[in-house]
N, C-alpha and C positions, 0 to 999 in steps of 0.2 A: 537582568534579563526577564522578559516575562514571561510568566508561565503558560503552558498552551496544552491541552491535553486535548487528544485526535484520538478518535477510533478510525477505525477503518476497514473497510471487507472486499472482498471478491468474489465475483462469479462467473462460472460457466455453464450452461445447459446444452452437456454434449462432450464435452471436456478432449477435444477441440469443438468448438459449437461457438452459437452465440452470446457475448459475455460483457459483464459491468464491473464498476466497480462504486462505493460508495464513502463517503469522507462525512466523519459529525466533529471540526474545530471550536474549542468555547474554551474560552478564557475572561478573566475578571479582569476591568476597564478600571482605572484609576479613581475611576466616579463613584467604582463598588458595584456598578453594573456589568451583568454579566453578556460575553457579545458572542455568539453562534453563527458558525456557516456551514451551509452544505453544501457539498459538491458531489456529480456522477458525471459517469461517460459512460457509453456503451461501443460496441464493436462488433461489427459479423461474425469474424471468429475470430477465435482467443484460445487462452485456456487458463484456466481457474487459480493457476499458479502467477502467469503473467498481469491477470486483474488484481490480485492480493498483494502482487510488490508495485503495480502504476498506484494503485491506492497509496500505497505510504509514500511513492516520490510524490504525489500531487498532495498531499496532506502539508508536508514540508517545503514542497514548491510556492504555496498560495501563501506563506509566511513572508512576510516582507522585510522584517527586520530577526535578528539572531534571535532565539528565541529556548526556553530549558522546553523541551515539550517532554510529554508521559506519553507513549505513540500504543494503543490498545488495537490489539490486532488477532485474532485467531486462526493465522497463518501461521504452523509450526516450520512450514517451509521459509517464509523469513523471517520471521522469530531466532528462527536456531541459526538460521545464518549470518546472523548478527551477532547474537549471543554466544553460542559456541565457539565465534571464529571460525567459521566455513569460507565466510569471505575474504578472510586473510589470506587463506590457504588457497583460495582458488586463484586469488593473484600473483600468490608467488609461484604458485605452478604454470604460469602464463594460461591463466584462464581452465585450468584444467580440474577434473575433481581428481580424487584420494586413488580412485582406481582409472586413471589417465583418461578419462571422458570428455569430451566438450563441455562446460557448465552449459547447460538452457538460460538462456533470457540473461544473458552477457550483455546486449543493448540496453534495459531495465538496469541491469545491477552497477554501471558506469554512473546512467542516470541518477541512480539512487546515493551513488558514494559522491556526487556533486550538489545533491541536494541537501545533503547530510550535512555537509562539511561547516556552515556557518551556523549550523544549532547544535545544544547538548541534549541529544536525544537519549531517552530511560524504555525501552522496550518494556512491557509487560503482556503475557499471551492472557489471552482469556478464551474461554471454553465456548464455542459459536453454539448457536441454537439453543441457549441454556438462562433465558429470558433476562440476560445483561440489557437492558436498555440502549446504550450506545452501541454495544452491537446489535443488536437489532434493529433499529435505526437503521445501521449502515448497510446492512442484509437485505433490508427494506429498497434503499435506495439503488444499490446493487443489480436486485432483482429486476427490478423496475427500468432501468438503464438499458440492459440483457433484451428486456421485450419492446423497446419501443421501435418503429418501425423506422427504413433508410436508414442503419447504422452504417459506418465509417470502417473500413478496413485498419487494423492494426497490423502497421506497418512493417513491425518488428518480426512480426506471426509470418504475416502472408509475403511480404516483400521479399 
């Protein structure tokens, strides 16, 4: 499999507000050349939770073939829901959390268990704002996305 290591971030300013998200993919080419992409979206409103999980399904989505990725993310909220097994459990409670709630961004987290499914993905959280390079980068592109003008309604959000 080849190896692919992704950061990726989220943002919202206003939290529901206007929001991005940013993707840094680089992996090393058979040739020993190393090959990088970037990817953002932005959106009218959002919220800073639903940018941090579109970032890892489109990080994993833009993958074309199965792939071991390292997925660098400073979202404790999917981090842990991976990790921990939050999303186990919210499946097996037909979508529900630990104290019988609707999960938030149920459309997203489908998403993300479809994107998932043909890599061996390794979560590691890393600490945001704390001059990591790839995240920063992705914070960078995030931001950026958040401000550019005519964004796109996020469907999930507002529909």
């Amino acid at each position: 499999m080849q190896q692919v290591v992704a950061y990726t971030d989220g943002s919202a300013k206003g939290n529901p507000g206007p929001g991005g998200y940013g993707v840094v993919l680089s992996c090393v080419l058979a040739s020993g050349e190393e090959a990088r992409r970037e990817l953002s979206e932005g959106f009218r409103r959002t919220t800073n939770n639903r940018m941090e999980l579109l970032a890892v399904i489109t990080a994993l989505e833009a993958l074309k073939r199965p792939c071991a990725v390292t997925l660098y993310s400073d979202s404790r909220y999917v981090v842990d829901a991976v990790e921990k097994r939050w999303l186990e459990g919210w499946q097996r409670r037909g979508w529900k959390t630990a104290g019988k709630q609707p999960v938030k961004n149920v459309d997203l987290w489908r998403r993300f268990l479809e994107a998932r499914k043909p890599h061996r993905v390794e979560f590691r959280w890393v600490k945001g704002h704390a001059g990591n390079p790839g995240n920063e980068r992705c914070d960078h592109l995030a931001q950026a996305a958040a401000d550019a003008p005519g964004l796109p309604a996020d469907e999930g959000f507002e529909g």
